[in-house]
C-alpha angles and dihedrals in degrees: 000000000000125000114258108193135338125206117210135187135164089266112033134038127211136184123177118182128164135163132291101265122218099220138177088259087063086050094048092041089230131142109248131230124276121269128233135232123148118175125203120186109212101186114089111236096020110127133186132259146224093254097064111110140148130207122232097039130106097266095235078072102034096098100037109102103195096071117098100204110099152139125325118251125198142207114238092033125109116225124205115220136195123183117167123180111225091216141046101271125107110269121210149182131210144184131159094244101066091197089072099064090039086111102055125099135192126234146174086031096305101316096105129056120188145145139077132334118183120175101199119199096339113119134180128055125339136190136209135192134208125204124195112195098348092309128094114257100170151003130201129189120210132175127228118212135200108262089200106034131059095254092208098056124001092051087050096040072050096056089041100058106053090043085056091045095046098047096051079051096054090034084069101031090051097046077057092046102040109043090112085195093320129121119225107189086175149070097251123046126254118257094244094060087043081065097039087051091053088049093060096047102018080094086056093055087050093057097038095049091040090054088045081051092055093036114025125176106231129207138226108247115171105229135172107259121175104246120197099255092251090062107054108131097204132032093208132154092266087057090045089043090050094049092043089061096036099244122157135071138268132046119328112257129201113237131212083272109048090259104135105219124170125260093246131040145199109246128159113235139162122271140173116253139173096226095092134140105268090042092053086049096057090046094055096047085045093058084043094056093043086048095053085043086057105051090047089060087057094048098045096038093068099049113092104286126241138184083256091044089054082048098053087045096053085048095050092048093049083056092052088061101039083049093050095047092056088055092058087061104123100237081047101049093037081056107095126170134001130319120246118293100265108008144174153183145210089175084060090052106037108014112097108250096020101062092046095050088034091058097044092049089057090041087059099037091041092223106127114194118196099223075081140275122139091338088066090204093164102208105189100173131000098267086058091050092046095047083056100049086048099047091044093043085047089056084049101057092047097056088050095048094050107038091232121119123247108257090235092184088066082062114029133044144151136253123176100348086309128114114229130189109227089221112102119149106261100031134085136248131178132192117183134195129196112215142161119358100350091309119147140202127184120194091214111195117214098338115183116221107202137150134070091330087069149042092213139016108269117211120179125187099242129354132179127213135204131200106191115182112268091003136103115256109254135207131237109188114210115183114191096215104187084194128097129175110206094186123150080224083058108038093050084047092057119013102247138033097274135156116302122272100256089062092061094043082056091068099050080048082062095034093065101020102063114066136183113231094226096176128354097233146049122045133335089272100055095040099053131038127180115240099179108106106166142011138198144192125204120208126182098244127123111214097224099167092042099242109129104085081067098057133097089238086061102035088046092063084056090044114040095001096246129108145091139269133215105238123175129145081261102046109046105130093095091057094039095056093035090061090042097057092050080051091054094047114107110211091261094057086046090051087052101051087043114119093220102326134182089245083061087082094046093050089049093050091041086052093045086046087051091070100054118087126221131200121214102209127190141213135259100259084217103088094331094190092058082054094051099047090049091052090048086048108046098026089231133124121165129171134181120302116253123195091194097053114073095178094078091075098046101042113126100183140049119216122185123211110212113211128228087248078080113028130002127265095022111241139183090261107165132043128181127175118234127255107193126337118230130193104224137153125252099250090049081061106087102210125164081237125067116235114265093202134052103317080210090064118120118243143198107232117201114196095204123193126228098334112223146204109245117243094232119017119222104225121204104247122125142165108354087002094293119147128215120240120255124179100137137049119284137191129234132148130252081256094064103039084058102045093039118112094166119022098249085074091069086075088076102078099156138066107235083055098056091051087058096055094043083058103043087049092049091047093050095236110151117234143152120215119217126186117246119193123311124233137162103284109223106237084222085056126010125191138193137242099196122102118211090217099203113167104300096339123097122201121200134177104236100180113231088359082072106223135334119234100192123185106235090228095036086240084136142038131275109261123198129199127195096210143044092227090054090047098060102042084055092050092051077047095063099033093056098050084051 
């Protein structure tokens, strides 16, 4: 603890000392900004003494308080503060925002002030007061900096960015809201609506600036004012410089040594003025607006003329001088200049008066800041400010990763003629986006999982969820941790700064406490599934040397599915390719990297299914009906003996194709499990028909039990709506009969085969899929009968072999790949030099 600067009159005394703080400009080996501490004594006659100092200043500086320069404050860092009155009267010491004094006590009957003082996340300029005796005796201003950003550029890359993501978002809502029966085909409004959008606020900026005209906020400016010689406050060398050359006003005097002064004397002090920031910001916006009035009179002006033309003239002029007399208002005409690069405001978005004529200004310059405004994104502390930006950049990249706009109205809407952000801490938003082949993913800000499946309600910062067709939805945890630890301990541990441990820790807590109810008896295990897969934490760290793909943080995301991720506006390519890679995963590799995951049942039970091996069978296409009800009635189905065909003596299920002669399309519509095969011959077999072949044929007799209607048919449609013919018995798996949505797809009896059709379809790569010839799969090594017809390439699974990539014409040779992923790479390979 070491002592930071001390303030000291002839009445009070302060000392405010804190750590020494680690912060990102000791990691980057960088100098840091400058700090900020300017003093203004308010009682006449008070003066400064020897004791007032202030750390991290040249010393021939350090005891000159009219210098702003000072020492750097940060956020996340307690303070420790004295203040001690010299003489008997109650000292005190205010700021606006009371929590930050909670840790401050009294002592010796008011004389004495002392204990902790910790901003949080809060960042930006602060400003205490000190009263002596119940009046103020001084103010000084500090700045408190990000301990973990650059504050000159990653907080304001910060800033940037969610202004920029939010203003492309209200750019589009209000193009939706405020049409007023226009159409706006483009990205910017149309003048006109510009003008129809300031007819429906402008009412709004009257009141705000006429309220700001009875009640304005006043700054502190330091001007040279003349001061009867006996109260100056401080015999400086601009005071001896001014009395050497005679300057000042009033009568001479003759002083205790013989030296003749004025009465009166020049000194700089500190007064309150109207020409403040915020005042210099509205006029500003008001001359932009007039100006933009302005241009769309003459505009307007030249076009042919028209009784509603004259109309919207007259209207526009009676803006411009609404407009103009604003700008006579007294805070607004004292404003000259610019504000201050990068500024901001709590007085714009809290103060009555500011914030109404602050949010109608951005509303009609579409410039939407986050510090408030009509997007009313109350950032409260930099953590806040940083889980925003994440959860909103992270929308962002989906919908560009995706192609699919961002739903806007699930974000923004209006109230009372004010545009409001749906993202608060505590409660939940969710933006949701359609893409490839019926897949979904939500951004789902702060849910809340609660229920039987958990202790406690869980509430994560930002989850996505994806919904992946026949397959379970499944969870992604992403945590926005504004903490870093940039110890050597924990560098060497890990490989790279990172969030502290307890954050990642944090993710293995969700991983396991929040549970799915899959079925509301049997066992624990059957009752409850984990749907979390992955989770992530984001830190606020740019990876300038390239170094953390290498470390554990990073590999452990790719191992156990847990880690973190730097994330900055300037460092975005991790997440990007993190998230595309979840975009990329078919529902077989997720079920695979789940530890352990809901989807883990359904692939046991689909590779189970995958063993089991159906017959389609089909009807006589002599009265099929007659055929279908016998078979219903008497569980029985039996077809001619092959000696070629081995399934027939291993099929555990009975499938009936339905022909177009009774519903249309025709479509795979009953299914019955078989009881017990028999070898019989076709006269031994009682039907209502007699046999058109040979009645001393041998047949395959297959007992059924209860025959039932599927779920869902499997019509025959395929590509363009064609169907396939289908006149004979064919051969699938259980796994097939259940996946298949069109009855090309029973040709894919196998697992690995099915994998391979979920990616092709997520990837967009177009294929038809034909039967080849159907044989008894070895349960040690399965392979499939299906062909991935793609151009001129054909892709079969081949079992152990991996699969076969086989040249339409055999002008190459065969290729084999072990994988599905290296398939398909291949197979985008080959696509792409064709």
């Amino acid at each position: 603890m070491i002592e930071i600067f001390r303030i000291e009159t002839d009445k009070i005394y302060l000392s405010w000392s804190g750590p020494i703080v680690s912060t990102i400009y000791s990691e980057l080996e960088i100098p840091p900004p400058p700090g900020h501490l300017v003093i203004s004594l308010s009682r006449p006659g008070a003066i400064f003494e020897e004791g007032t100092w202030r750390n991290e200043v040249p010393p021939e500086i350090a005891r000159d308080p009219s210098i702003s320069i000072g020492p750097r404050i940060y956020e996340e860092t307690t303070y420790t503060i004295y203040l001690r009155s010299k003489n008997k009267d109650k000292v005190e010491l205010r700021h606006r925002d009371p929590r930050i004094l909670k840790g401050i006590i009294h002592a010796d009957d008011g004389r004495v002030v002392h204990g902790s003082i910790n901003f949080k996340g809060q960042v930006g300029r602060s400003i205490f007061f000190v009263f002596l005796g119940g009046k103020q005796e001084l103010e000084f201003e500090i700045e408190i900096f990000p301990s973990k950003l650059d504050y000159t550029t990653d907080y304001e890359a910060l800033i940037a960015d969610v202004q920029d993501v939010i203003t492309s978002l209200v750019l589009e809502y209000l193009q939706a809201t405020f049409k007023f029966g226009l159409n706006i085909p483009s990205q910017k409004p149309s003048k006109l609506v510009w003008v129809t959008l300031l007819r429906h606020i402008i009412g709004d900026l009257e009141r705000g600036l006429r309220y700001i005209e009875q009640h304005p906020y006043r700054g502190l400016v330091r001007d040279w004012i003349m001061t009867k010689a006996h109260y100056v406050h401080r015999f400086d060398h601009t005071i001896k410089k001014a009395i050497m050359c005679g300057k000042g006003a009033g009568p001479l005097l003759k002083a205790f040594n013989g030296i003749s002064i004025r009465s009166k004397l020049p000194e700089q002090r500190p007064i309150h003025a109207l020409d403040t920031p915020e005042h210099r910001w509205f006029s500003i916006q008001l001359e932009r607006i007039r100006r933009e009035l302005a241009n769309i009179h003459a505009e307007e002006k030249l076009k042919s003329r028209s009784n509603k033309e004259d109309e919207i003239l007259k209207e526009i002029e009676l803006f411009k001088d609404r407009i103009a007399l604003l700008q006579k208002i007294e805070p607004i005409a004292k404003a000259s200049g610019f504000p201050p690069a990068g500024f901001a405001s709590l007085t714009l978005q809290t103060a009555p008066g500011y914030r109404e004529a602050y949010r109608a200004c951005l509303i009609l310059l579409m410039g939407l800041r986050v510090e408030g405004g009509p997007v009313r994104l109350s950032i409260k502390d930099i953590s806040l400010l940083y889980e925003y930006w994440c959860y909103l950049s992270i929308v962002r990249l989906i919908a560009n990763l995706t192609g699919v706009h961002i739903p806007v109205e699930r974000l923004i809407k209006i109230e009372h003629d004010t545009l409001r952000v749906r993202l608060k801490r505590g409660y939940e938003t969710r933006i949701p986006f359609t893409i490839k082949n019926s897949r979904r993913i939500e951004v789902i800000y702060n849910p809340t999982f609660t229920g039987d499946g958990v202790v406690f309600p869980q509430q994560p910062d930002i989850v996505l969820k994806l919904h992946d067709y026949d397959w379970p939805a499944i969870h992604l945890i992403v945590d926005a941790k504004y903490r870093i630890d940039y110890s050597a301990e924990y560098k060497n541990q890990f490989g790279s700064p990172g969030p502290p441990q307890d954050a990642i820790n944090v993710l293995h807590r969700y991983r396991d406490a929040i549970l799915d109810i899959s079925s509301s008896e049997g066992p624990r295990s059957d009752r409850f599934k984990r749907s979390i897969v992955e989770g992530v934490a984001l830190f606020p760290y740019q990876d300038r040397k390239d170094c953390f793909q290498n470390s554990r943080l990073w590999i452990s995301l790719e191992r156990i599915g847990i880690g973190a991720i730097p994330f900055l506006p300037n460092e975005t390519r991790y997440l990007e390719k993190w998230i595309k890679s979840v975009l990329q995963r078919g529902g077989w590799k997720t079920a695979e990297q789940s530890i352990p995951h809901i989807s883990y049942q359904q692939l046991r039970n689909w590779r189970e299914a995958a063993k089991e091996i159906v017959l389609v069978g089909v009807l006589r296409p002599q009265n099929p009906e007659q055929h279908l009800e016998w078979i219903c009635r008497e569980k029985v189905y039996y077809m001619p003996l092959s000696k070629w065909q081995k399934r027939q003596f291993f099929t555990r299920w009975v499938a009936i194709y339905t022909p177009t002669s009774i519903r249309e399309p025709g479509a795979v519509t009953h299914i019955a499990s078989v009881l017990k095969i028999e070898v019989v011959k076709r006269k031994d077999i009682y039907t209502p028909w007699l046999p058109t072949r040979d009645p001393d044929e041998q047949q395959v007799l297959y007992w059924l039990e209860e025959v039932k209607i599927l779920e869902n048919v499997i019509e025959n449609r395929g590509i363009n709506g064609h169907g396939i013919r289908f006149s004979q018995n064919r051969w699938t798996s259980r796994l097939g009969l259940e996946r298949a949505k069109e009855l090309r797809q029973l040709f894919l009896e196998t697992e690995p085969e099915w994998r391979l059709f979920e990616e092709l379809q997520i990837i967009g790569m177009d294929f038809n899929l034909r039967p080849g010839q159907p044989r008894l799969r070895s349960e040690e090594d399965p392979i499939g009968r299906a062909w991935f017809v793609i151009k001129d390439l054909y892709v079969q699974y081949r079992g152990s072999a991996g699969f076969l990539i086989r040249h339409k014409n055999r002008i190459y040779k065969d290729e084999y790949h072990s994988s599905v992923s290296s398939t398909i790479n291949r197979l985008i390979e080959l696509n792409g030099a064709k």
